[in-house]
N, C-alpha and C positions, 0 to 999 in steps of 0.2 A: 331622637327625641325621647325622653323621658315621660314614662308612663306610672300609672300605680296601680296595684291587685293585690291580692290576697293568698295565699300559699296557699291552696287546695289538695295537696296530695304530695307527699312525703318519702319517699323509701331510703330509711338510713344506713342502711347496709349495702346499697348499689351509691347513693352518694348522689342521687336527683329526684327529681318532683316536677311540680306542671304548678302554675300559677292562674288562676284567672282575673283578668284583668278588668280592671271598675269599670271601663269602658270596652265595648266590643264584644265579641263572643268568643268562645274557643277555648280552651286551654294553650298555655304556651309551656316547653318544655324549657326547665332551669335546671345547672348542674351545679354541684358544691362550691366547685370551683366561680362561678359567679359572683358568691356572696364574698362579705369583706373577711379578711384575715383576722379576727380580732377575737378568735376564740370562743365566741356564741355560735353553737348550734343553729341551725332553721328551724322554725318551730310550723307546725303547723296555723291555720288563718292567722300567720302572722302578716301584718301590712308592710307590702315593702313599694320601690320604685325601682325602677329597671328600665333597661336600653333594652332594645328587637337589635337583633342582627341574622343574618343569614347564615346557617349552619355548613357546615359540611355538603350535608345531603339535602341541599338547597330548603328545607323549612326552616321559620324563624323561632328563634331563642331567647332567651333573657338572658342577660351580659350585664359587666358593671354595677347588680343589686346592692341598693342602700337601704337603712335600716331610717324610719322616723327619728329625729333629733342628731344622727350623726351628719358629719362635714364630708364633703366630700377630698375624696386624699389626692395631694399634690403629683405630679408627674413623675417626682423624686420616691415617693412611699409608693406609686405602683409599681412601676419600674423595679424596685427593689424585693419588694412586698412584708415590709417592715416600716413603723415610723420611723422617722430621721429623729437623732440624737439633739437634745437640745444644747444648745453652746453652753460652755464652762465659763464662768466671772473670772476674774482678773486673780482673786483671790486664790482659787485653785491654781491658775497657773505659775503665781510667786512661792506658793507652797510648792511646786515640782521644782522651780530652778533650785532654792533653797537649798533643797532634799540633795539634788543634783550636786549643788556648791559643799556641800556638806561630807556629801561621799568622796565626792573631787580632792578636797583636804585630809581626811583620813587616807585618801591613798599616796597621798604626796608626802606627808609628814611619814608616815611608815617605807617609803619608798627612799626618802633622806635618811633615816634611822640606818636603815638597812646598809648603806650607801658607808658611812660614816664610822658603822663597826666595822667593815671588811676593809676599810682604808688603812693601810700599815704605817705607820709611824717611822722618821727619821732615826730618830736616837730614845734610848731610855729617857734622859733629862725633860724631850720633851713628851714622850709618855705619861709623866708625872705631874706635871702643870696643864696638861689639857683633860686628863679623865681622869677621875677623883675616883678615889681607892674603894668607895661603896657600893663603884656600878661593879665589882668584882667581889667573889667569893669561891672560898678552898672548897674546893670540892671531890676533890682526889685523883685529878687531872694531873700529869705528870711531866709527858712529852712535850713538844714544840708541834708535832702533827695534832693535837687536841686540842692547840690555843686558835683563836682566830683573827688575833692583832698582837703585835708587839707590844702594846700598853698592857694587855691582859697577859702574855709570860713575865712581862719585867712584874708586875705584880708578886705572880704564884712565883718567881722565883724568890722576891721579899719577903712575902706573908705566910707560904704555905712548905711543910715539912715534907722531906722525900721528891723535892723533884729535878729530873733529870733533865735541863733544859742547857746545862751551861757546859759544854765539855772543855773548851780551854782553863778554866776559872776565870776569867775574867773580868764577873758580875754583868755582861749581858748575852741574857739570854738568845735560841733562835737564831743566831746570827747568820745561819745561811736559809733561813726559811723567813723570816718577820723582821729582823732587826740587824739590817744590813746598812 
């Protein structure tokens, strides 16, 4: 049963006090742990309400203290002793897949790039009608072990000076590494 009293007596460095109760006589002993979690102190002749229950050593206590104007907390916030988070609108949650579908894409499209550079090409001829001469540049690359697709030696062996790519001459490059 719920009662109400006044906090008569205080010690904040032990963490309890005694309450006397509007009705009845006596003081009752309260520990900090009673009062709600919500970051206010116990103040002295503060008014509060409170459950008796039977201690340890069999005298009665104050349990469960509420404070005037607060609600009393769901079985989910004591249990926990935290309030429960309130639900998120629809809004947030389109905003997460989004974010998700977004990232999803940047790793797929890089993951094809990827994919598509290390793919070796058949022959020079078609080196040269599927990757255009701009996605390459001289750079002083010289060998077959430095290139990393047939399309990029057939290039450096067209456009770029000093390189060692073609040992029979016969205008393509790599032949036993990329362009077989």
């Amino acid at each position: 049963m719920r009662t109400h009293g006044t906090l008569s007596k205080w010690n904040e460095e032990r963490g309890f006090g005694f309450i006397t109760p509007a009705e009845g006589s006596g003081e009752l002993f309260v520990h900090v742990s009673a009062f709600p979690k919500d970051g206010v102190r116990p103040r002295l002749n503060e008014l509060i309400s409170f459950e008796t229950e039977a201690g340890s050593d069999g005298k009665s206590r104050a349990v469960r203290v509420m404070r005037p104007g607060s609600r009393r907390a769901t079985p989910r916030q004591v249990r926990r002793g935290k309030p429960t988070k309130p639900a998120r609108g629809i809004g947030a949650a389109l905003l997460g897949l989004l974010a998700i579908g977004a990232i999803g894409a940047y790793g797929y499209s890089s993951f094809v790039s990827k994919q598509a550079a290390s793919t070796p090409m058949d022959s020079p001829a078609q080196a040269s009608t599927s990757t255009p001469a701009q996605a390459f540049a001289c750079d002083g690359r010289t060998h077959c072990s430095q290139m990393t697709s047939c399309a990029e030696a057939t290039y450096f062996l067209r456009h770029c000076p000093d390189t060692q790519m073609d040992g029979n001459g016969d205008g393509e490059p790599c032949e036993q590494q990329w362009c077989n």
